[in-house]
N, C-alpha and C positions, 0 to 999 in steps of 0.2 A: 497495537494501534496507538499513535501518538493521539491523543484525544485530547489535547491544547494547540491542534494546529488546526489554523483560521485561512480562508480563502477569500479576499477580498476583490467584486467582480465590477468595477465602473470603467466606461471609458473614456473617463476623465481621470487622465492619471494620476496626475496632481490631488485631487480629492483623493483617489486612492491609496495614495502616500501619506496622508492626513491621516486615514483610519487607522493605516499600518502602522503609523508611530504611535497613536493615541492607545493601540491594544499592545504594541512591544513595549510599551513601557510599564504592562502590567503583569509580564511576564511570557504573554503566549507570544506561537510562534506565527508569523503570517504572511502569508504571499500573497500578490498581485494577479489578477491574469486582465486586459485591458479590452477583452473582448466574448464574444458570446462560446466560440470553437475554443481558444486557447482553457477558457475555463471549464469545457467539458471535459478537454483531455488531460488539463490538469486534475478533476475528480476521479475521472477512470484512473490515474496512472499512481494516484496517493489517496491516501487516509487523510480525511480533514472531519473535524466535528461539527465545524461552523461556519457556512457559506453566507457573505454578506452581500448581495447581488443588486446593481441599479435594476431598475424595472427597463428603462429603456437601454438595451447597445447598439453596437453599431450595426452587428451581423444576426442579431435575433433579438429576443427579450428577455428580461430577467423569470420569467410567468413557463416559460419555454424549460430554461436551465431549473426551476424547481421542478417541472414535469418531468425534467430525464434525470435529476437526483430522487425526486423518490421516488421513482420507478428502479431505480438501480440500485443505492444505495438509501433506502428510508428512514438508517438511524444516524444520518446528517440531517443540524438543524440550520434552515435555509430562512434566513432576513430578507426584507425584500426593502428595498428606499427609492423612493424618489424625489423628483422635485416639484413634481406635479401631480398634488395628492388630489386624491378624490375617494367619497365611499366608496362606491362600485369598485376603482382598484382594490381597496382593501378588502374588500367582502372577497371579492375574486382572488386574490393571493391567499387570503385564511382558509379559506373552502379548499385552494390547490393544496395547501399544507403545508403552506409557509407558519414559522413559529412564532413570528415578527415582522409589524411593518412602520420600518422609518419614514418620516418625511425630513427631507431636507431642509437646510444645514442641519450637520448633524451635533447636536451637544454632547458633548466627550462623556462626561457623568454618564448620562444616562444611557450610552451606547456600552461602556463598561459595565453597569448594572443589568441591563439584559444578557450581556455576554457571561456575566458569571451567572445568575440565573438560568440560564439553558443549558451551561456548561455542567450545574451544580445535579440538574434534573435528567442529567445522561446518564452521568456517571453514578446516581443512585440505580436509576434502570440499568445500569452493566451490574452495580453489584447485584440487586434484586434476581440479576439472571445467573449470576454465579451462585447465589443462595441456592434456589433452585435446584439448580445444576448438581449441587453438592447434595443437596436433598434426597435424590433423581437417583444416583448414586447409590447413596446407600439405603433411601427407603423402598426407591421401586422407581416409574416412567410418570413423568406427565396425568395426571389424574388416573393413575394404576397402583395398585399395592396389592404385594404377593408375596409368599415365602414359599409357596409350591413350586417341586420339580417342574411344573408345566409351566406354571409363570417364569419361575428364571430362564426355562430356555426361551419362551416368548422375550420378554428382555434383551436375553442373547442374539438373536437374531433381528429385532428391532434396530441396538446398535452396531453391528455388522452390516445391516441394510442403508442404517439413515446419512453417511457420508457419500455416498454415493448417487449420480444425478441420474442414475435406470431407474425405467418405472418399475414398480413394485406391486401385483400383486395381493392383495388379502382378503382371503376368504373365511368365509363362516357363518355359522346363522344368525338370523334377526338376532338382534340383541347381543350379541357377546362384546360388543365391544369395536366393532371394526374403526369405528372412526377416532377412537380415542386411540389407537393405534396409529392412525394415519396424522393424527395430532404428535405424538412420539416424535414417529418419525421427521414431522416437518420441525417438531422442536431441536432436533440432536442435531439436525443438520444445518450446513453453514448458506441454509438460505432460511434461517429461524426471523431472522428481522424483516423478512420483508411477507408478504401475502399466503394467507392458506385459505383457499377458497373450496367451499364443499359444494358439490351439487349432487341432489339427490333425482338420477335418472328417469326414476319410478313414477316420481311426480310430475314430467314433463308427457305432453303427447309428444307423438310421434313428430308432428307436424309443425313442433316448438324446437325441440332438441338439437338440431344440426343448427337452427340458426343464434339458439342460445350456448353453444357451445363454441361455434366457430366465427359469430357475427353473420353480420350482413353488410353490404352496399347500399347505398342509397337508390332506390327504383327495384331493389330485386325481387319484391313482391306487394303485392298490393299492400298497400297504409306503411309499406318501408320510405319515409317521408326523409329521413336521416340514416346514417351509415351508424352501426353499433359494435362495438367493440366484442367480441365471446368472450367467452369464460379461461377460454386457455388463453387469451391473449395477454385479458386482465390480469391473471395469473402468473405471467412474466417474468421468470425470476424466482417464485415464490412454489407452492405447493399446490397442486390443483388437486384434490379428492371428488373420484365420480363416483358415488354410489349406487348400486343396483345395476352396473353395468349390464347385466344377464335382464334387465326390463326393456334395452333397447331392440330396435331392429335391425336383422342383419345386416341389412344395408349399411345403416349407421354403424354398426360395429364395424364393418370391411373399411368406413371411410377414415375412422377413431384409429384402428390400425396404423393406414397412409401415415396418419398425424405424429402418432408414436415413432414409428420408419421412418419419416424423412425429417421431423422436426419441423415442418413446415403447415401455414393453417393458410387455408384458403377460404374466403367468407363466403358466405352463399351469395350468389351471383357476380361473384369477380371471375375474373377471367385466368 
């Protein structure tokens, strides 16, 4: 990953051209996109570290493009400027997981000093993950350590399973361990930056589970006043762990199936 290349998103080109020079002169590498679509397909289609994004464009908003960067890619860090500051922007862009919020005009200085600053705080969290990684390696998994014939094959088939996007799997009794396993696994694999969400089955009723799992619609049950996202939705990209799966109801299990089988989530009362 080129981890010094910058995506700059206003559709004021001119401005745009401004930033681009003020950060090529410091070295990094940086591109334009002049709009809300041009700059998602430029995120899907390249590795960038640092997305600098107007709040307002012309075909969405900057608040929009940080929602489908870190849901996609989480360990790009998204600036958000405008020219029309206010708290509630800012609170609302920190809250969505913007790392930064400019207002307009921008002072070169100090749009430099945050760029090296967030650049400087990546690239420790990459090595920290290579540390790790190296650790991992040779001492054992993700909060496991083991020199036994049983641990290393557990290991061995940890990493054998964790590149791959099949569901997985793991059984065992209370206590051994299952979710630190399932931690493993979402760490080995190339969806480590983004979400690993647990749920623990056992603890939901019956009459919770299908709508905390797969959301809801708005009106689809009484006091459903708002539409809610589930837990595999949330999950997006990342690693969902269902614990106690054996505490659900057939039912639910037959529907959890579907889910698995088509890839596909339908909320409770959608159509």
């Amino acid at each position: 990953m080129i981890k010094d290349r910058i995506l700059v998103v206003d559709d004021d080109l001119a401005h745009a051209e401004v930033i681009q020079t003020v950060l090529q002169r410091s070295g990094y590498t940086v591109e334009i996109a002049d709009h809300f679509q041009a700059a998602v397909d430029r995120v899907r289609a390249r590795d960038f570290a640092i997305v600098i994004t107007d709040l307002m464009l012309g075909d969405g908003s900057g608040l929009d493009l940080l929602r489908d960067i870190n849901q996609r890619t989480p360990e790009v860090g998204v600036f958000v400027m405008t020219g029309y500051a206010s708290a509630e922007t800012a609170v609302t862009a920190m809250e969505e997981g913007a790392v930064s919020y400019i207002i307009k005009p921008i002072d070169a200085r100090e749009l430099r000093a945050r760029v090296e600053r967030q650049l400087a705080a990546q690239h420790l969290l990459t090595d920290n993950d290579e540390l790790h990684q190296a650790l991992d390696q040779r001492f054992g998994l993700e909060g496991m350590i083991g020199n036994s014939p049983g641990m290393k094959q557990l290991f061995s088939r940890i990493k054998q399973a964790a590149p791959s996007s099949a569901a997985v799997l793991i059984s065992g009794e209370s206590g051994t361990g299952k979710e630190l396993v399932a931690h493993s696994l979402h760490q080995l694999s190339n969806r480590s930056r983004r979400k690993f969400v647990a749920v623990n089955c056992a603890a939901l009723s019956q009459s919770l589970i299908e709508s905390e799992l797969f959301g809801y619609v708005k009106g689809a049950f009484t006091g459903a006043q708002d539409s809610k996202v589930g837990k595999f939705e949330y999950a997006d990209g990342g690693t969902l762990f269902l614990d106690e799966i054996g505490e659900m109801s057939l039912e639910t299990q037959a529907k959890l199936l579907r889910v698995l089988e088509s890839k596909e989530v339908m909320p409770v009362g959608g159509n």
